[in-house]
C-alpha positions as CSV (number, residue, x, y, z in Angstrom):
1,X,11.7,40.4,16.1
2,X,12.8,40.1,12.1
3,X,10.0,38.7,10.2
4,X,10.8,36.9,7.3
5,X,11.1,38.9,3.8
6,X,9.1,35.9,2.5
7,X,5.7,36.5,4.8
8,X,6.4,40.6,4.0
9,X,6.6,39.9,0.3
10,X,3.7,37.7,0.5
11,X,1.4,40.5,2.5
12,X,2.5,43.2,-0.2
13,X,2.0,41.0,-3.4
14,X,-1.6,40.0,-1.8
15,X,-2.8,43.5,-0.9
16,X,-1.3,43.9,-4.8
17,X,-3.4,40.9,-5.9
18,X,-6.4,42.3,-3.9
19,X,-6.0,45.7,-5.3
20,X,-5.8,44.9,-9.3
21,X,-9.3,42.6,-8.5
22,X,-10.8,45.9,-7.1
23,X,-9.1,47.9,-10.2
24,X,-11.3,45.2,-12.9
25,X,-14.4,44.4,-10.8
26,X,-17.1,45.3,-13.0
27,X,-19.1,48.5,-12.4
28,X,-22.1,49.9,-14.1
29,X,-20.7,52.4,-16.4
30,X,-21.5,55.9,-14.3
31,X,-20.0,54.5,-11.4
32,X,-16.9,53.7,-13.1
33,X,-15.6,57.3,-12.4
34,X,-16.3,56.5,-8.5
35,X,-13.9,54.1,-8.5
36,X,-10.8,54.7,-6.4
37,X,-7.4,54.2,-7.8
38,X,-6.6,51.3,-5.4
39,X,-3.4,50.4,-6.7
40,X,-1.8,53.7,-6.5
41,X,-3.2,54.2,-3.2
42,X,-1.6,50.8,-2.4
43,X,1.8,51.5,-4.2
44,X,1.7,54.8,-2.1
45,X,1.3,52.9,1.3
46,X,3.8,50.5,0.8
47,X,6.8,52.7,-0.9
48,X,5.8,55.1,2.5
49,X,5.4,52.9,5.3
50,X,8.1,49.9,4.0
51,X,10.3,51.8,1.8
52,X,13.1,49.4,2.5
53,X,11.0,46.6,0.8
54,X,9.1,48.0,-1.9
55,X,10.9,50.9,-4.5
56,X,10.9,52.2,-7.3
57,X,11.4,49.2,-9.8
58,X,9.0,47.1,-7.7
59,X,6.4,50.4,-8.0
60,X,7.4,49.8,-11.9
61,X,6.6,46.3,-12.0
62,X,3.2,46.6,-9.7
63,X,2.4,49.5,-12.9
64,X,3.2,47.3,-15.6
65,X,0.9,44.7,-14.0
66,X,-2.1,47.0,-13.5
67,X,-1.5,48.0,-17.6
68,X,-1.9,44.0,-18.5
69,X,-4.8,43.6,-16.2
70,X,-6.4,46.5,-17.5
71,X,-5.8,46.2,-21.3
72,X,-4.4,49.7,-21.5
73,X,-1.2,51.3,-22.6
74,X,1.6,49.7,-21.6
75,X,3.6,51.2,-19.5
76,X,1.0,54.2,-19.1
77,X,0.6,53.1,-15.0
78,X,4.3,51.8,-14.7
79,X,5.5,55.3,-15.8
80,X,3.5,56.4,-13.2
81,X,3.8,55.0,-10.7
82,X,7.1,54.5,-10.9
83,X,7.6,58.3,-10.5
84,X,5.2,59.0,-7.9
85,X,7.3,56.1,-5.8
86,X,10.2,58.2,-6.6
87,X,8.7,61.1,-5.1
88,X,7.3,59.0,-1.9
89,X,10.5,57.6,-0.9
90,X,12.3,61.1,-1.2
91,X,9.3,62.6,1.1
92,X,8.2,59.6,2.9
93,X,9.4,60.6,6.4
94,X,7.6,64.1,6.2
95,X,4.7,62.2,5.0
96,X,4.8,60.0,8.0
97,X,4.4,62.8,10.2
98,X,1.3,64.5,9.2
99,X,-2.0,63.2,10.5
100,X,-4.1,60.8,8.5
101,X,-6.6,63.5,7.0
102,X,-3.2,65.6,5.4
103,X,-1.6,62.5,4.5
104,X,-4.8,62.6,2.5
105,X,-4.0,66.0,0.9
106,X,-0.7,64.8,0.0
107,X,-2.6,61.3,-1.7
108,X,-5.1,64.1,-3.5
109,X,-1.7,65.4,-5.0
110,X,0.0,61.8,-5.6
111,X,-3.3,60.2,-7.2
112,X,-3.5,63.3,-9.3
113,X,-0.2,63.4,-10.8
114,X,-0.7,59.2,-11.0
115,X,-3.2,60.4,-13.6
116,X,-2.1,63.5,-15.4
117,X,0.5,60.7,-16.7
118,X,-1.3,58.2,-17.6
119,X,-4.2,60.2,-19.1
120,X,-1.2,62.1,-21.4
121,X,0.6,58.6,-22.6
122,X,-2.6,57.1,-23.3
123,X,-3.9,60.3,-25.4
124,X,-0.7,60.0,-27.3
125,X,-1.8,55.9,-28.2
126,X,-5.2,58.1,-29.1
127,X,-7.5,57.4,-25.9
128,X,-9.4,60.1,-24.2
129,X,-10.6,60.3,-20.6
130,X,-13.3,62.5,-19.5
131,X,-11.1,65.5,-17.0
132,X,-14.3,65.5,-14.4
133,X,-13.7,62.2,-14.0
134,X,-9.9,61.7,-13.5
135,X,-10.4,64.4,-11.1
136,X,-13.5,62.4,-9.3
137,X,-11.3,59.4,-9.0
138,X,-8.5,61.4,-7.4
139,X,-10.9,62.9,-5.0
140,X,-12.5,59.9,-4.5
141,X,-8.9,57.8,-3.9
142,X,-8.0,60.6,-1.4
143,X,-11.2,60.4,0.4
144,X,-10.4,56.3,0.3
145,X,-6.9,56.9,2.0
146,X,-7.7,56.6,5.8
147,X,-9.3,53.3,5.4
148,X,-6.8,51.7,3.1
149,X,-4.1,52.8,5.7
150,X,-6.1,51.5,8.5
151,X,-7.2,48.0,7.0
152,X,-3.6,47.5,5.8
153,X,-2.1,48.7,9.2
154,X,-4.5,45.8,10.8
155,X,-3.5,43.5,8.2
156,X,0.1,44.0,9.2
157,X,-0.5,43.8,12.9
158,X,-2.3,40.6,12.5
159,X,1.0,39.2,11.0
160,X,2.9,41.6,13.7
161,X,4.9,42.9,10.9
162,X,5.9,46.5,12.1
163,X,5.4,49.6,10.0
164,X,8.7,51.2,8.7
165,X,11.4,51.4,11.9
């Protein structure tokens, strides 16, 4: 059964939606660097699992939004993202096949690069992140991967949309 590229849309842009509340919900300052990078995680799932809808212009756009939410750089996050969709639809169907726990490995590595990038355009606008915690994030975002895959997986059996054919 085809679903409709309407409801499909509409579960991606509202796990999107969901996501860019989690990346601007207010956190006491030391727990900031717990905070997963949702969207990227996010981006990641979809470009992997429903590569046929979301690309690399639509990982773009999803970026650009995350920069105006956030207040940062532009383009910092739609660089970013936009490149590590690139490198998720060229490996998606090896990253499909590994168990949940090294598709986690494989997030440690995507989240990772997500932020070497943005940390190095916004240095050049003059902004500095702390290293120890662009590397807790990525750990943290990796260790966040199973249950993003699963809640979204449920979400999308609810609508009985199937994950990528």
């Amino acid at each position: 059964m085809r679903h409709s590229p309407y409801l499909i849309h509409s579960v991606i842009l509202g796990s999107i939606c969901i996501g860019l509340i989690f990346a601007v919900f207010p956190l006491p300052v030391k727990a900031g660097a717990l905070r997963p990078e949702f969207i990227c995680l996010l981006c990641i799932f979809w470009v992997t699992n429903m590569p046929q809808y979301v690309g690399i212009f639509y990982a773009w756009c999803i970026g650009f939004m995350q920069d105006v939410v956030e207040g940062t750089v532009w383009g910092a996050h739609a660089m970013a993202l936009a490149i590590v969709a690139y490198i998720c639809i060229m490996a998606y169907q090896r990253i499909k096949n590994y168990s949940i726990w090294h598709q986690a490995l494989w997030i440690f590595v995507l989240v990772g690069f997500h932020q070497v990038i943005v940390n190095w355009i916004q240095s050049m606008a003059g902004y500095h992140n702390d290293t120890l915690c662009l590397l807790v994030s990525t750990a943290i975002s990796a260790v966040f991967w199973p249950l993003v895959f699963v809640v979204i997986s449920k979400l999308l059996s609810l609508y009985r949309i199937p994950l990528h054919h």
